[in-house]
DRENLUMVO-579645 format. One record per residue (C-alpha): x, y, z; chain. Coordinates in Angstrom, 1 decimal. Example, Ala and Ser with C-alpha at 12.3 -4.5 7.8 and 13.67 -1.06 7.14 Angstrom:
2
> px, py, pz, mido
> 12.3, -4.5, 7.8, A
> 13.7, -1.1, 7.1, A
This chain:
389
> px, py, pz, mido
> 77.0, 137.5, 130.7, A
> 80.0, 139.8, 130.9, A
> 80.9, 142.9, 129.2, A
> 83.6, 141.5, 127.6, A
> 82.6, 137.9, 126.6, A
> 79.7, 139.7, 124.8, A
> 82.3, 141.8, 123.3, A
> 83.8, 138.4, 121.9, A
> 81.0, 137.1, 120.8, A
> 80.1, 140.1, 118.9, A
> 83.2, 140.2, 117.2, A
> 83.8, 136.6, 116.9, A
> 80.8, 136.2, 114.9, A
> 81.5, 139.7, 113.4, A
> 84.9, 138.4, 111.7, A
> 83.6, 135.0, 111.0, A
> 85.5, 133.0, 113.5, A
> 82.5, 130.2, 114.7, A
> 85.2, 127.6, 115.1, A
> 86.4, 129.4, 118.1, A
> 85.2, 128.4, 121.8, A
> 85.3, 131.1, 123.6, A
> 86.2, 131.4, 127.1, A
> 88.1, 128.7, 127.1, A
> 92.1, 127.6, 126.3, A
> 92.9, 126.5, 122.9, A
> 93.3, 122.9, 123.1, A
> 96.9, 122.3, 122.0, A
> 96.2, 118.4, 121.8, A
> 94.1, 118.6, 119.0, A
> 93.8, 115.5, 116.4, A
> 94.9, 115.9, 113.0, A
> 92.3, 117.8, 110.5, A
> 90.2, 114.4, 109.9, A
> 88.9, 116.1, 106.2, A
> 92.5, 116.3, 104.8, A
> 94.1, 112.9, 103.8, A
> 98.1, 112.3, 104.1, A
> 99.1, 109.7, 102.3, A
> 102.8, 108.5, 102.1, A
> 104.6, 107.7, 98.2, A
> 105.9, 104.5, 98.9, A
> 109.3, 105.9, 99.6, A
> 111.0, 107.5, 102.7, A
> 114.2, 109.7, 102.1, A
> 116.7, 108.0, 99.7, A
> 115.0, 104.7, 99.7, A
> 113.7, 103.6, 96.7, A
> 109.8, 103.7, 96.3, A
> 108.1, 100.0, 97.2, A
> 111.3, 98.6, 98.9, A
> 110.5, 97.0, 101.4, A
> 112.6, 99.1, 104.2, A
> 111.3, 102.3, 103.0, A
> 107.1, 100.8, 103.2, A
> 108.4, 99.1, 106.3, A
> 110.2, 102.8, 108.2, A
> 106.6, 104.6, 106.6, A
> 104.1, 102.0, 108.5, A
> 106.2, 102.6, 112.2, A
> 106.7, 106.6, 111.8, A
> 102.9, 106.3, 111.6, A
> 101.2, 106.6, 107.6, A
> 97.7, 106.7, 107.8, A
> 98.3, 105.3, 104.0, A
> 100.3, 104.0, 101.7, A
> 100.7, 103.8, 98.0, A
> 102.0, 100.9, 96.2, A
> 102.9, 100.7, 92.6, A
> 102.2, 97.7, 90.7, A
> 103.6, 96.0, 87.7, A
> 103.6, 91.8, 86.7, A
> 106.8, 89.6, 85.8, A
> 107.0, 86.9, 83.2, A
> 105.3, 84.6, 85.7, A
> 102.4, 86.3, 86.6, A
> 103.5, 87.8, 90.3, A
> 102.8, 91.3, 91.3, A
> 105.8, 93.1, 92.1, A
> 106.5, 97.0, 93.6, A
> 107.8, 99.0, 90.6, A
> 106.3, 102.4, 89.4, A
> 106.7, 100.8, 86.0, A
> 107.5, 97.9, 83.6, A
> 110.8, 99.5, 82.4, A
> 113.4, 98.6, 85.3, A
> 116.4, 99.8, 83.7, A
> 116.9, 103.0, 85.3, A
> 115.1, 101.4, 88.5, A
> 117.5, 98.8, 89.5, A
> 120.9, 96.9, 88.4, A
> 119.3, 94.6, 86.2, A
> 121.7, 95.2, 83.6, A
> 124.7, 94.1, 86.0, A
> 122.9, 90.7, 86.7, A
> 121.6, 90.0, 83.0, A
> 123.7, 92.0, 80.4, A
> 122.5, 89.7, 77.6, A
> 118.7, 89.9, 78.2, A
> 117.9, 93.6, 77.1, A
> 115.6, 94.0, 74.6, A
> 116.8, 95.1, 70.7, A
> 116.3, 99.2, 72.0, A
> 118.2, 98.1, 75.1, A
> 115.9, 98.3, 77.4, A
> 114.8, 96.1, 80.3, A
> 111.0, 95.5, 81.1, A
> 109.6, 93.1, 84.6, A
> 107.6, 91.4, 82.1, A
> 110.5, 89.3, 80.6, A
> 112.0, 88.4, 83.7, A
> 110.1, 85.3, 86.6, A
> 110.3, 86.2, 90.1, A
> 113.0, 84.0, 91.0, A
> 114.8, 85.8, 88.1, A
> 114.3, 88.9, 89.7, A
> 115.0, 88.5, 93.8, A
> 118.7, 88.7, 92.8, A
> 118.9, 92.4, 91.3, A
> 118.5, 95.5, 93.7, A
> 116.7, 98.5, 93.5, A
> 118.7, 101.9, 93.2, A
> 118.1, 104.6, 95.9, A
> 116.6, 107.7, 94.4, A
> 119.1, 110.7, 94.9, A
> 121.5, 111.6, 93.4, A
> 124.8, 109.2, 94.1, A
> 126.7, 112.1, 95.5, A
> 124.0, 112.1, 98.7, A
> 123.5, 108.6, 99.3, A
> 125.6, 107.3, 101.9, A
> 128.4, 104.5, 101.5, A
> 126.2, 102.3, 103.5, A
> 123.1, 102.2, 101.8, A
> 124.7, 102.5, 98.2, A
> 126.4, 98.9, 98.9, A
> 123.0, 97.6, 100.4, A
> 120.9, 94.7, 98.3, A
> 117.4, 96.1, 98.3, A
> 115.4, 93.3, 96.8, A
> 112.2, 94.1, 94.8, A
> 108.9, 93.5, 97.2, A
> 105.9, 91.1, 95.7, A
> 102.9, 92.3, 96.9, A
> 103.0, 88.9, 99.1, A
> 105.7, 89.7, 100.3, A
> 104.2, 92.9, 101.4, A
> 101.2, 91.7, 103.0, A
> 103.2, 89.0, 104.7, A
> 105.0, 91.4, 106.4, A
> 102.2, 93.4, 107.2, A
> 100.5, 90.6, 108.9, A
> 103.1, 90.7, 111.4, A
> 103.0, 94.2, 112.6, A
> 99.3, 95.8, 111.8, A
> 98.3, 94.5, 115.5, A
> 101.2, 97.0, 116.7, A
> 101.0, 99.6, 114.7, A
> 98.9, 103.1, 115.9, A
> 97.6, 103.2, 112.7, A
> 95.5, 100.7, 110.6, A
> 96.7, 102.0, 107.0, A
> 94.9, 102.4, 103.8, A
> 96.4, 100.9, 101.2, A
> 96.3, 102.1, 97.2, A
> 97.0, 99.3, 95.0, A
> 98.0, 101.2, 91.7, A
> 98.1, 99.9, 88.2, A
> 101.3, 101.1, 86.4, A
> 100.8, 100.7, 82.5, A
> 98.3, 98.3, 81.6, A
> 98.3, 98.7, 77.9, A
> 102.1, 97.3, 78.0, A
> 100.7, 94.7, 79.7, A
> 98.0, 93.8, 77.7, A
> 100.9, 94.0, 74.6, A
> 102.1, 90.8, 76.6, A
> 99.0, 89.6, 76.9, A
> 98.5, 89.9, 80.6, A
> 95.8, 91.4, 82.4, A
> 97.2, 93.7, 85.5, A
> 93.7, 95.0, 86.6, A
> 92.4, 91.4, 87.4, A
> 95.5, 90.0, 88.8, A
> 95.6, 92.7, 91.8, A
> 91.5, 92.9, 92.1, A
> 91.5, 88.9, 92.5, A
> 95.0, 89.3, 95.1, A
> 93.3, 92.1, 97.2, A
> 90.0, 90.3, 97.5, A
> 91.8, 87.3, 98.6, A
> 93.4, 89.1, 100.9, A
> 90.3, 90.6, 102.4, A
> 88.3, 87.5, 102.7, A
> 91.6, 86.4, 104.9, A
> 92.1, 89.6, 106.5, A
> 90.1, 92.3, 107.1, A
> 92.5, 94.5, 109.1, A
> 93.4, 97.5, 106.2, A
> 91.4, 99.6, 104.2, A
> 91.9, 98.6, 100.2, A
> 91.4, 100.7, 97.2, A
> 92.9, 100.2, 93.7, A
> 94.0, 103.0, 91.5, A
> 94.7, 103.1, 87.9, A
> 95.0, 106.1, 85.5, A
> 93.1, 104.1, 82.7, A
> 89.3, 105.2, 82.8, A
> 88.1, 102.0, 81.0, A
> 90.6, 99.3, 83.6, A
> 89.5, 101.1, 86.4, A
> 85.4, 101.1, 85.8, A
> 85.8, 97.4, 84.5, A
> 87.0, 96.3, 88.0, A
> 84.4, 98.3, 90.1, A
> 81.9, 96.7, 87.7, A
> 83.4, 93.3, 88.5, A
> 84.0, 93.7, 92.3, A
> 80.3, 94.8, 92.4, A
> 79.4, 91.5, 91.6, A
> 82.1, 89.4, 93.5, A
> 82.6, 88.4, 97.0, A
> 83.7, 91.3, 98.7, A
> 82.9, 93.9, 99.4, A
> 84.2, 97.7, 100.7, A
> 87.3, 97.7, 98.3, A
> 87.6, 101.5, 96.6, A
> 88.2, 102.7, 93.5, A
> 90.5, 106.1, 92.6, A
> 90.4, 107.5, 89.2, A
> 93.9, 109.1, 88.5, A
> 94.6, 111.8, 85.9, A
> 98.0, 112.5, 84.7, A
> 99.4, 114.1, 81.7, A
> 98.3, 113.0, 77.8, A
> 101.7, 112.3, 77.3, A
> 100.9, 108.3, 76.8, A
> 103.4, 107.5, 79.6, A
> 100.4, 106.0, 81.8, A
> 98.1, 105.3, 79.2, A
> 97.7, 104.4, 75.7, A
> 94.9, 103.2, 73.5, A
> 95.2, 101.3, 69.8, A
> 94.5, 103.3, 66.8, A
> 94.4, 102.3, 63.9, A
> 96.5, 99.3, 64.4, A
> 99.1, 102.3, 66.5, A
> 99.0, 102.9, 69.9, A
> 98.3, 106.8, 70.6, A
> 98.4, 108.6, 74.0, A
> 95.3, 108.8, 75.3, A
> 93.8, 112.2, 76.7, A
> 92.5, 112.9, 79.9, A
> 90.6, 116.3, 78.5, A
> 86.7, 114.9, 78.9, A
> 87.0, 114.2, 82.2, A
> 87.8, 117.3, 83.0, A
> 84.1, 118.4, 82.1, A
> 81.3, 117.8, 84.5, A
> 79.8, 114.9, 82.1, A
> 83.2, 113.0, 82.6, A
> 83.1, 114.0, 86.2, A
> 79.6, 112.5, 86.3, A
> 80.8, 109.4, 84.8, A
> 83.3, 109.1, 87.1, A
> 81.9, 109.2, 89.8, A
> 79.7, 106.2, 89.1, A
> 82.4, 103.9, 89.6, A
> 84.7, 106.0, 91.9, A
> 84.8, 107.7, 95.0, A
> 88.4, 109.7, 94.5, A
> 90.1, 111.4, 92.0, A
> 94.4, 111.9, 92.3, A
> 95.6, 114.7, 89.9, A
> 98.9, 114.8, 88.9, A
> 101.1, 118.0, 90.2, A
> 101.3, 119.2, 86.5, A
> 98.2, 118.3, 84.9, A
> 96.4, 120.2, 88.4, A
> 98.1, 123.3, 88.4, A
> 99.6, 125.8, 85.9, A
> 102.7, 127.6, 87.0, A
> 101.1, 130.3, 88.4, A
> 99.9, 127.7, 91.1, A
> 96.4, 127.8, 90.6, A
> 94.1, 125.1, 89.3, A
> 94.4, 124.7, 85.2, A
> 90.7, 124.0, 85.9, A
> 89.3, 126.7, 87.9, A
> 85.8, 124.8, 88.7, A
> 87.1, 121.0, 88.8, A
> 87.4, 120.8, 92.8, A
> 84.0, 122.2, 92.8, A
> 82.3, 120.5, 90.8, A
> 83.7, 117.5, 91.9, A
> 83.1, 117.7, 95.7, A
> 79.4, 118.6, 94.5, A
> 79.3, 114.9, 93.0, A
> 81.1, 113.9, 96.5, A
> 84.1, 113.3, 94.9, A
> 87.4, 113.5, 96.9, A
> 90.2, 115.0, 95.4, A
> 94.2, 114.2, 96.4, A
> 97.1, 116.0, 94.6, A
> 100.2, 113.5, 93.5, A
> 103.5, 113.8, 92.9, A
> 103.9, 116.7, 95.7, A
> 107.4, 116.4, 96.3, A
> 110.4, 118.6, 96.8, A
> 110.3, 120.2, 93.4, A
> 106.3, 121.3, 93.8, A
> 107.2, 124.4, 95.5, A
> 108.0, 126.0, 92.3, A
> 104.2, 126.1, 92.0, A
> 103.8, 128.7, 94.8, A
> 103.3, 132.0, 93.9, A
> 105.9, 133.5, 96.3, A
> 107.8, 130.3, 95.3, A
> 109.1, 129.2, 98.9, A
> 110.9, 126.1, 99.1, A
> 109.6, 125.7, 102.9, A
> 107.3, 122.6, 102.5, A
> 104.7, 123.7, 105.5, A
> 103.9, 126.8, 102.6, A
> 103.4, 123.7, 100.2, A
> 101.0, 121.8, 102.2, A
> 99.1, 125.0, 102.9, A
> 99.1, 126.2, 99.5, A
> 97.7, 122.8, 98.1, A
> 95.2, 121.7, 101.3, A
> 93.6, 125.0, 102.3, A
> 94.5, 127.4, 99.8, A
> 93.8, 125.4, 96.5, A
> 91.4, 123.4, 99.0, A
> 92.4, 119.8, 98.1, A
> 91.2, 116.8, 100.3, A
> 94.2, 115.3, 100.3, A
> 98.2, 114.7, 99.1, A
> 100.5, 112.4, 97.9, A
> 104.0, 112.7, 99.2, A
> 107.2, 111.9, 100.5, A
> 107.2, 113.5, 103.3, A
> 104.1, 112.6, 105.5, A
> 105.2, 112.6, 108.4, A
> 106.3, 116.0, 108.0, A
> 102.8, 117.1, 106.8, A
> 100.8, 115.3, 109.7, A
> 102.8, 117.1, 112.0, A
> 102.5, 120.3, 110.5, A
> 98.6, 119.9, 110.2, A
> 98.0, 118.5, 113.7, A
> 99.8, 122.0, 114.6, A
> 98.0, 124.2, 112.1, A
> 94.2, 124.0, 113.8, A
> 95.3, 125.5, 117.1, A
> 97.9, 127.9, 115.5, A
> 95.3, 129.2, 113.6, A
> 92.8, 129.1, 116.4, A
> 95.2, 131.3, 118.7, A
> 95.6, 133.6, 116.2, A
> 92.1, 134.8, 115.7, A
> 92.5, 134.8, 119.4, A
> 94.8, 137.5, 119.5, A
> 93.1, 139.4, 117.1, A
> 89.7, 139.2, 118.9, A
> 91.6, 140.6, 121.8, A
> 93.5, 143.3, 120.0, A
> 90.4, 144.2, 119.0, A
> 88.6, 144.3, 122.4, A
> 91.4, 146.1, 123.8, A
> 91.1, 148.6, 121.4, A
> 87.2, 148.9, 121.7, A
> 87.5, 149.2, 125.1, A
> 90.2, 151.9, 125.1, A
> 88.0, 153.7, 122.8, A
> 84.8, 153.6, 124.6, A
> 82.7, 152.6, 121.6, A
> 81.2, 149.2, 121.2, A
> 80.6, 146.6, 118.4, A
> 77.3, 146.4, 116.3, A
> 75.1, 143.3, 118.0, A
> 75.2, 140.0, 116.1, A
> 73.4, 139.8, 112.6, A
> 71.9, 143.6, 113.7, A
> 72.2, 145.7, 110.6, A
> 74.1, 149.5, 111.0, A
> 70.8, 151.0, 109.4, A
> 69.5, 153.4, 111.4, A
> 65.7, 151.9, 112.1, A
């Protein structure tokens, strides 16, 4: 063996590099880092989250998954909304300005389907940046059906057989209508999987009780392989809310934060999603300093949501350059995977990262050879301790 591949290996192993293979060119073809999960929002650029363009423009630039929102109408059909309220979502109030509630508002659970294909949802920016184009555009809310219809017709030609997270947005206003969310999307997804097998299925729900009530269900039923993912937002009541009393009160996330609500949780699921703000404090480091430990101990996965363009004020040097944000949250916080707008970005950037990183701690193997050589000395041998013996 050579001088100086000894010399590697003694300072490879030296500055903990084992990753490295020495002797050899960095392959710059490298897959993407398999551990770390990318999943898309449901939205691409200005188009609306769940509209069918922007789910259809995230499938063919490549997401590896997909999150869908899900909320009933009047009749029963599940439809692509982050949330019942669909005032400030779509135009609603143009096409029915006499069917708001008494505060004014406008809920999908007073409205049918064929109510609803008429109104259009509104890009999300700011009107000033959407083009003329797309602001004059109908974008039609997307049934789930319609969804996997579509889906049907392009998985075979797609590079990328996607995951899909069937989330339940605000089942306690359902259940104020009377409606049960959880079962309505466990019976459409195992369906769907009896019919189809060609996508990965998990539902999500930020309700602790919904969620274990349909693994224990699907357990029993007919299918099987469909995941669970406990989300945990803020105790706000916004996603959750349980009756008190004879009042509804916001319900608190805080046990499952211990390691006896992590336990519990992990009976029934395999993934936790934190939201941005309940994960981190400003500072940018976990508000729980142990959770992704003792989580990953119970073999829990853990994704961060919400990381959009507004999470970089969570870094610490607080750099708006997104590539800082996905290495913050994936490698420095050491989460297993993210939620985001902007997957295709991220993929890209972490394809690249592995044999960027790789040729760095080549160059400093060899500034460091270089410099032994120049010198004359030579390394300590592997694992040999600098006592004298």
């Amino acid at each position: 063996m050579g001088s100086r591949l000894i010399l590697t290996l003694s300072l490879a192993i030296l500055l903990g590099f084992p990753g490295l293979s020495f002797g050899v060119e960095t392959d710059h073809n490298a897959t993407v880092d398999s551990s770390k999960w990318i999943i898309n929002s449901g939205r691409v650029a200005t188009l609306p989250a769940g509209s069918m363009l922007a789910l259809a423009l995230a499938l063919e630039r490549g997401a590896e998954a997909v999150w869908l929102d899900l909320v009933l109408s009047k009749d029963d059909k599940l439809i692509l909304l982050s949330e019942t309220r669909i005032d400030q979502l779509t135009d609603i109030q143009e096409i029915y300005p006499d069917r708001a509630r008494p505060d004014g508002s406008y809920h999908s659970l007073d409205f049918t389907l064929e109510e609803l294909r008429p109104v259009s949802l509104k890009p999300e920016a700011s009107p000033e940046s959407i083009s003329p184009t797309l602001s004059r555009s109908h974008l039609p809310i997307t049934t789930l059906e319609d969804f996997f219809g579509y889906l049907d017709l392009v998985v075979d030609d797609l590079t990328t057989r996607p995951t899909l997270i069937c989330t339940l947005k605000q089942g306690w206003r359902h259940q104020l209508e009377e409606k049960d969310l959880g079962a309505a999307v466990l019976k459409t997804l195992e369906n769907y999987q009896l019919t189809n097998g060609a996508v990965k299925l998990i539902i999500a729900s930020y309700d602790p009780e919904e969620l274990q009530e349909l693994a224990t269900t699907a357990g029993s039923g007919p299918t099987a392989g469909i995941g669970f993912l406990q989300l945990i937002g803020a105790n706000d009541g916004t996603e959750v809310q349980r009756l008190e009393f004879g009042v509804y009160q916001p319900y608190s996330y805080d046990l499952l934060f211990t390691r006896f609500g992590l336990k519990s949780l992990s009976s029934y699921a395999d993934t936790i999603g934190l939201d941005l703000e309940a994960a981190l404090a400003q500072s940018g480091t976990l508000s729980q300093p142990r959770f992704l430990d003792d989580a990953h101990t119970l073999g829990l996965r853990v994704v961060c949501l919400r990381v959009d363009s507004t999470a970089h004020h969570y870094l610490a040097d607080d750099s708006s350059a997104p590539e800082s944000m996905f290495e913050h949250l994936l490698f420095t916080i050491g989460f297993d995977g993210i939620v985001t707008d902007t997957d295709r970005l991220a993929r890209s950037w972490l394809k690249n990262r592995a044999p960027a990183r790789a040729s760095e701690q080549s160059r400093i193997i060899e500034r460091l050879i270089d410099r032994v050589e120049d010198d004359g000395s030579e390394p300590p041998a592997p694992f040999q301790s600098d006592e004298t013996r």
